[in-house]
C-alpha positions in Angstrom: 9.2 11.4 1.1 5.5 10.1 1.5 4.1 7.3 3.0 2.1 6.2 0.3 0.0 8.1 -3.0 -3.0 9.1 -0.6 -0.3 11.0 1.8 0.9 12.4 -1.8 -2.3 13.6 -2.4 -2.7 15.0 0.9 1.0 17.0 0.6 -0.4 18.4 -3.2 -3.9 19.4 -2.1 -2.1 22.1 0.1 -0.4 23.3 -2.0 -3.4 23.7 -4.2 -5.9 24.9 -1.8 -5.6 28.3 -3.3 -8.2 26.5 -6.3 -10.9 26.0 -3.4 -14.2 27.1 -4.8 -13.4 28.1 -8.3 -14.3 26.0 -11.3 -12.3 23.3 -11.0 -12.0 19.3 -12.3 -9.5 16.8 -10.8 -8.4 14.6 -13.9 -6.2 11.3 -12.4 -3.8 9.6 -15.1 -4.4 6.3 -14.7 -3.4 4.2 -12.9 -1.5 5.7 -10.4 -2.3 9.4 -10.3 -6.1 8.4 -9.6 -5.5 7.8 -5.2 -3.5 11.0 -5.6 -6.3 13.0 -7.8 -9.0 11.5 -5.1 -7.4 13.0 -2.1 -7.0 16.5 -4.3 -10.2 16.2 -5.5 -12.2 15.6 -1.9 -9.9 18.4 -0.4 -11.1 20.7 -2.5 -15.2 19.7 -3.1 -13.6 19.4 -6.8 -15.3 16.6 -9.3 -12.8 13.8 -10.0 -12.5 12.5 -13.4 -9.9 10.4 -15.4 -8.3 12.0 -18.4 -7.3 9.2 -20.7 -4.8 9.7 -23.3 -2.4 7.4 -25.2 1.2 8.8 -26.8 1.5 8.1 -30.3 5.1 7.0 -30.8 7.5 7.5 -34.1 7.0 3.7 -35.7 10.6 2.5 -34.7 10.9 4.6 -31.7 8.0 4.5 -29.4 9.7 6.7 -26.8 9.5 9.6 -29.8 5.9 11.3 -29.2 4.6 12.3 -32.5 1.1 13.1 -31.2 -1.0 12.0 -28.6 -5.4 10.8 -28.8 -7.9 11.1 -25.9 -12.0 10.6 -26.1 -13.4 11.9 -28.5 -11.8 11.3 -31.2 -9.4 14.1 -30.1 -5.8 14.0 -31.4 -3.5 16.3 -30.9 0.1 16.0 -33.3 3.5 17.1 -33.2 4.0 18.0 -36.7 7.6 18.9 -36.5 8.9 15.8 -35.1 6.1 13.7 -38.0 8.1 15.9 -40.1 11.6 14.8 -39.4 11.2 11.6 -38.7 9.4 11.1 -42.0 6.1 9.5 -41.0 3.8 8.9 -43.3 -0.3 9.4 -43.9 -0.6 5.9 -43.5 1.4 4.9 -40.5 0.0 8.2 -38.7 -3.4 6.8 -39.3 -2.6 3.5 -38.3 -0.9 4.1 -34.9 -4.0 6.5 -33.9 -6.6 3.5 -35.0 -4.8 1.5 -32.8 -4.5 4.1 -29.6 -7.7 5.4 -30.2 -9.5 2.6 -29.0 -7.3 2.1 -26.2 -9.0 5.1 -25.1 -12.3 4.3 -25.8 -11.6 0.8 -24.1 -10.3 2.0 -20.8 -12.3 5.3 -20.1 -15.7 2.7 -20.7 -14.2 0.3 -18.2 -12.9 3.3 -15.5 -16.2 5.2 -15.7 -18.6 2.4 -15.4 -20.7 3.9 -17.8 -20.1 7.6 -16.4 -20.4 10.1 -18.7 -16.9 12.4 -18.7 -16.6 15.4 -16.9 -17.1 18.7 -19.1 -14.1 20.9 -19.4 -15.2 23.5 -21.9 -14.4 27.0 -20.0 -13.2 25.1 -16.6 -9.4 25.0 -14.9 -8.3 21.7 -15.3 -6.3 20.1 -12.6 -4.0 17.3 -14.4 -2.9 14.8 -11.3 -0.1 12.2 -11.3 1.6 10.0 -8.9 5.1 11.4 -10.2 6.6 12.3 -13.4 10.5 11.0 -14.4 10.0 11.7 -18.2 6.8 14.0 -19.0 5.6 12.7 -22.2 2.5 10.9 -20.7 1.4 14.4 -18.8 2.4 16.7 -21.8 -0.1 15.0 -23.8 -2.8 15.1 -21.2 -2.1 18.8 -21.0 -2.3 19.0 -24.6 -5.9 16.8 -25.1 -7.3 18.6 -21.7 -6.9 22.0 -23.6 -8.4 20.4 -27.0 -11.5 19.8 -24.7 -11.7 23.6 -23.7 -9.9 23.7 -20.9 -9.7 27.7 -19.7 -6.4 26.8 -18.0 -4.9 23.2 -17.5 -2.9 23.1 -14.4 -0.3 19.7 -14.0 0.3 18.9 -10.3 2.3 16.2 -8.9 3.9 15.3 -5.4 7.7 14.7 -6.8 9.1 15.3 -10.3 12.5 15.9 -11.7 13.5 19.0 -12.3 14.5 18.3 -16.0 10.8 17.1 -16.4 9.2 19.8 -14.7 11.2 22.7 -17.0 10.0 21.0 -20.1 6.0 20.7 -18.9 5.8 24.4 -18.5 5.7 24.9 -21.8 2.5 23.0 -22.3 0.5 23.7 -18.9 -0.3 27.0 -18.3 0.7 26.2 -14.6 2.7 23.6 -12.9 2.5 22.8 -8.8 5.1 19.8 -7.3 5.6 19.5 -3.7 9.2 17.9 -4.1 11.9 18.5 -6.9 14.7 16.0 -5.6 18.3 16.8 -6.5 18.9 13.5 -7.8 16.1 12.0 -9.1 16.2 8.6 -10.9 12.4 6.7 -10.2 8.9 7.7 -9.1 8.1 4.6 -6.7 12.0 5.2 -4.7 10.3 8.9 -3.1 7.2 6.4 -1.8 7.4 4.3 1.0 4.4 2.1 -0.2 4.4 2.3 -4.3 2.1 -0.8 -5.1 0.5 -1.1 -7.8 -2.8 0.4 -8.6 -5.1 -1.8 -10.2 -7.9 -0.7 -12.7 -10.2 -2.1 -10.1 -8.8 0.2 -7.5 -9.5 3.5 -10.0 -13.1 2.4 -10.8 -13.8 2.0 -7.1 -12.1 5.4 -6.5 -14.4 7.0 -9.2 -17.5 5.5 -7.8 -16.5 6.5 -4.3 -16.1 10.2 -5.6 -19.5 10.7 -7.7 -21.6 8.7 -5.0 -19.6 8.8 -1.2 -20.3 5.9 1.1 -23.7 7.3 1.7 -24.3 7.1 -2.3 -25.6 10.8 -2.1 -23.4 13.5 -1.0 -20.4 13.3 -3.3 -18.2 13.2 -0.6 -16.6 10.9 2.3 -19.4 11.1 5.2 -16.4 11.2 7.8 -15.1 13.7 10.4 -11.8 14.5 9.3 -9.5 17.8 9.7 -7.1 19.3 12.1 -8.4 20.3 15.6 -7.3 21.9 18.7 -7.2 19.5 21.6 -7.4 20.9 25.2 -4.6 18.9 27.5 -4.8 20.7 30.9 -3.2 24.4 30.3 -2.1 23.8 26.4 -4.0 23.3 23.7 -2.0 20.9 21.2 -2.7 20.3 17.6 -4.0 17.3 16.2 -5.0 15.6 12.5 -8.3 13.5 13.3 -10.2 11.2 11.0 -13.1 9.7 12.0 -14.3 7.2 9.1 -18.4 6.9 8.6 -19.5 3.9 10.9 -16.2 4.4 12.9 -15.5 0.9 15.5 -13.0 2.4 17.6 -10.6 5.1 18.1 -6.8 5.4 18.0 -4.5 7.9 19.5 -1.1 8.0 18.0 1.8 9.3 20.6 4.7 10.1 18.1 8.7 9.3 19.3 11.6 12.0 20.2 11.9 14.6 17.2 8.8 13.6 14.7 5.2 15.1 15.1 1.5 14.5 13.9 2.6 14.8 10.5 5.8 11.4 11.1 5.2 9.9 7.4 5.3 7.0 9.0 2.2 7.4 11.5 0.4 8.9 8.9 0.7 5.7 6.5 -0.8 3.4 9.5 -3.1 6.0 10.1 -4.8 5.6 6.8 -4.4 2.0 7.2 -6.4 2.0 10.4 -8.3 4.2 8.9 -9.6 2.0 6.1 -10.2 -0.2 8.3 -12.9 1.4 9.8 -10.8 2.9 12.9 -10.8 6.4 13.9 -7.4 7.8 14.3 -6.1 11.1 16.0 -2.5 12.1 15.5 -1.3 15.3 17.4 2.0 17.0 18.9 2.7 15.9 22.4 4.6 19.7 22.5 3.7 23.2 22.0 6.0 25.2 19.6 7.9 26.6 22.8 8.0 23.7 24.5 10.0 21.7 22.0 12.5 24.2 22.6 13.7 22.4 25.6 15.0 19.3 24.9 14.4 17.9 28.6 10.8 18.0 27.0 11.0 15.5 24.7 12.3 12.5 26.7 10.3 13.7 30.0 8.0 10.5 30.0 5.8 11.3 32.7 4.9 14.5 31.3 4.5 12.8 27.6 2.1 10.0 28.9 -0.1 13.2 31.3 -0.4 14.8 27.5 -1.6 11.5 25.9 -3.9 11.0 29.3 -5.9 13.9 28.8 -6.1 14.1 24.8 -7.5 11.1 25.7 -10.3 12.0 28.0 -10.3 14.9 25.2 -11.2 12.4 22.6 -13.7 10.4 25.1 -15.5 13.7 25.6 -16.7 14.1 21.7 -19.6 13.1 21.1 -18.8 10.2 18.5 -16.4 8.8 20.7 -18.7 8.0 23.7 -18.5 4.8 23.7 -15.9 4.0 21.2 -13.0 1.5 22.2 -9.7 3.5 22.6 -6.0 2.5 21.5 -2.7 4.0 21.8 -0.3 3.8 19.4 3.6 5.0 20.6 6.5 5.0 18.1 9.8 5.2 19.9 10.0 7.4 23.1 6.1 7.5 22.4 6.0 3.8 23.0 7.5 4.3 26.4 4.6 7.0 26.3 2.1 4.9 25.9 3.1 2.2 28.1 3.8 4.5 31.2 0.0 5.7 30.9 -1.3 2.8 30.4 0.2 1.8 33.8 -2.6 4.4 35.2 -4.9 2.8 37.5 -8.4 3.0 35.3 -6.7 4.2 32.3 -8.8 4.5 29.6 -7.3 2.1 26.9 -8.3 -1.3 25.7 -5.6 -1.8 23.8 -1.7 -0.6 23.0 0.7 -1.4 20.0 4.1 0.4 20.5 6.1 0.2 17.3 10.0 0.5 17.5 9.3 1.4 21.2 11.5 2.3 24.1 9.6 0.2 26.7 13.0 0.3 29.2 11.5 4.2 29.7 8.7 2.6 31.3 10.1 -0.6 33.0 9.4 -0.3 36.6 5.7 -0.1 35.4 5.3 -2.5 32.9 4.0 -5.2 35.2 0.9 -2.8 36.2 -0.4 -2.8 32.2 -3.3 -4.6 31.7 -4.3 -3.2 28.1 -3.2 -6.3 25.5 0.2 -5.0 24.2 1.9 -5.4 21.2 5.8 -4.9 20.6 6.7 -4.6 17.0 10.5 -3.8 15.7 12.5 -4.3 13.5 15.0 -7.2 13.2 17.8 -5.3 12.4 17.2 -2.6 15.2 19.0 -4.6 17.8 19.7 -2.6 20.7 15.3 -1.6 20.6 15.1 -5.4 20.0 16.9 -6.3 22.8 15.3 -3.8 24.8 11.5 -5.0 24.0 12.5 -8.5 24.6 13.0 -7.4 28.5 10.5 -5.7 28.0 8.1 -8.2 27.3 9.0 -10.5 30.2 7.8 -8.0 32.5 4.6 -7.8 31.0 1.6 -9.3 32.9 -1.1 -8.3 30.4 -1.5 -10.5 27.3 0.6 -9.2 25.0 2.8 -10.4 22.2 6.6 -9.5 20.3 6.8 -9.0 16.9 9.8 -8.7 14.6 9.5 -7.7 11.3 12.6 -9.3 9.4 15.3 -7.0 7.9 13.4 -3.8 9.3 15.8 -1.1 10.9 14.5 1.4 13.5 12.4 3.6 11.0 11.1 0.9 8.6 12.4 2.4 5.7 13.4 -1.0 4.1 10.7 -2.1 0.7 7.6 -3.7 2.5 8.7 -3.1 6.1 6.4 -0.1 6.7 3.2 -2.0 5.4 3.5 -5.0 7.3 4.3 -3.4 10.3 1.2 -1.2 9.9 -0.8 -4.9 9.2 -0.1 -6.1 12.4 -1.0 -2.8 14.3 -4.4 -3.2 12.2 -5.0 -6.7 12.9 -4.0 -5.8 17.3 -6.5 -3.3 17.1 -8.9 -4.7 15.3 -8.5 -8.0 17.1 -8.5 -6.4 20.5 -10.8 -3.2 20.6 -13.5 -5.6 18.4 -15.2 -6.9 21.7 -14.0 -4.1 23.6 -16.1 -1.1 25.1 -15.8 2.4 26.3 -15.7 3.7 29.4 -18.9 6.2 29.5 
């Protein structure tokens, strides 16, 4: 369902744009709702802020929430359940000592010395990777209205639905982008669910109060959607350009996917932090993809991709960048065709799952460096790139990444796929320059 927690974010700060401009904090649950919080939090000009909280469990039965703690001292209880389960004074008091600096230990090492964000009279914007159970973000709801919280608001990207019914009864709203049918895990609706370390949400935090510029707040990068002129259309496209950008990338999606392919977009953001401008946009108008003839017309793919290009060439922080194409499937074939172009404008191409055969009488006149990736269980593509790759003149190199199948959709497939486009590109366009 998402390529990885910053496409999450990304998915959820749609749906929450409706928040834009009001007075608004983003509060991450550590660990892993703080990448997903950021991207919320920078889409809407919000300030991002952990919320720290720790569930006090039923001595015996830890999974039993009796109360929860956050800073402050705040502690919020669940008298019928101390009730029937018979807690006493004592234990209460001991389980919240113990939690309570928990939350004193973690928020110091998160905020770097930060003082929290107030939420007295605010709309609070609880944010986590994914909820299976609830008890965690119940009690963050609960401690974000014992701060003054006007209205606490629980977002995630994917939840069950048995989850999500509960939570309404503590957060005065709840937004998910996905509510699977059958829902057993958080990380099995990611494509890339690693682990978030603490030194991943202090850097995060930092990045948020200060930006790269240590100033603004926010990201000093180009990024949004834009409307790119390709002889008589004009085709929508998602561009980032990252502050101090090296190069460029243009991404030439396969048959029946778009700018928005989970799968583009994950590399994307690799490239991206990277320092690598990327442009992703449809190769089709609305009307156009009407006609299937369209989608596999490779001639009239690779004029699209040839004149987004001079598109891209003709912004003014792209003058002299290095450009690379990146084609997934019948965008490979894309790619590859164009690059055949005498004085095409490419230093360097990675086609990933390609179909190169769509381009085979002209792979011999690519002179761009050229990287095949595929999968190892996608063997007819395999094949198919292997022939490929003997009729290459250019340097250029074959890559199979074990146990992937045509999509990557196997653990770990996706990321080192996207590794070895980074590493081409960043080998490749490193020394390379632009053509104005």
């Amino acid at each position: 369902m998402f390529a990885d927690r910053r496409h999450a974010g990304q998915e959820l700060a749609r749906r929450l744009s409706g928040l834009r401009g009001q007075d608004v904090v983003i509060l991450g649950l550590p660990r892993g709702g703080v990448p997903v919080a950021f991207e919320v939090a920078q889409a809407l000009q919000a300030p991002l802020d952990v919320i720290v909280v720790r569930k006090l469990g039923v001595p015996g039965q830890p999974e039993l929430a009796m109360g929860a703690v956050g800073e402050g001292d705040v502690l919020v209880l669940n008298l019928p359940v101390i009730r029937m389960a018979g807690v006493t004074e004592e234990e209460l008091a001991s389980a919240q000592h113990a939690e309570t600096g928990q939350v004193h230990r973690r928020a110091t090492l998160f905020r770097s010395g930060r003082a929290p964000v107030a939420l007295a009279g605010r709309i609070a914007v609880i944010v986590d990777d994914g909820i299976a159970t609830g008890s965690t973000a119940a009690a963050a709801c609960q401690v974000a209205r014992a701060y003054g919280a006007a209205k606490v608001v629980l977002a995630v990207p994917v939840a069950s639905a048995d989850a999500l019914d509960r939570l309404r009864a503590t957060a005065d709203e709840v937004v998910c982008a996905h509510t699977p049918l059958r829902f057993q895990a958080v990380g099995e609706w990611y494509a890339d669910f690693r682990q978030v370390s603490d030194d991943d949400v202090v850097a995060l935090l930092s990045k948020a109060t200060t930006g790269p510029a240590g100033s603004s707040g926010l990201p000093s990068t180009i990024e949004g959607e834009v409307q790119v002129n390709a002889g008589a259309v004009a085709l929508a496209g998602n561009l980032t350009v990252p502050a101090g950008a090296s190069s460029v990338v243009i991404f030439v999606h396969g048959s029946g996917s778009s700018r928005h392919s989970p799968r583009n977009t994950y590399v994307a953001q690799v490239l991206n932090e990277a320092g690598i401008a990327t442009l992703l946009f449809d190769l089709l108008t609305t009307g156009e993809e009407a006609n299937r003839a369209n989608v596999f017309d490779i001639e009239l793919l690779a004029g699209r991709l040839t004149a987004v290009t001079a598109w891209v060439r003709a912004q003014p922080w792209a003058a002299t960048l290095p450009i690379g194409w990146f084609g997934a499937s019948t965008g490979g074939g894309a790619a590859l065709w164009a690059a055949a172009e005498p004085g095409a404008d490419v230093a360097a191409v990675v086609s990933r799952g390609g179909r190169p055969d769509l381009a085979m009488s002209r792979l011999s006149a690519v002179r761009a460096p050229t990287l095949l990736i595929v999968g190892g269980a996608d063997d007819m593509v395999l094949e198919l790139n292997r022939e490929a790759a003997d009729e290459l003149r250019c340097p250029h190199e074959l890559s199979v990444v074990a146990e992937a199948t045509h999509l990557f959709e196997e653990p770990g497939t996706l990321a080192s796929m996207a590794h070895l486009a980074r590493d081409w590109f960043t080998q490749h366009l490193k020394h390379a320059t632009g053509t104005i």
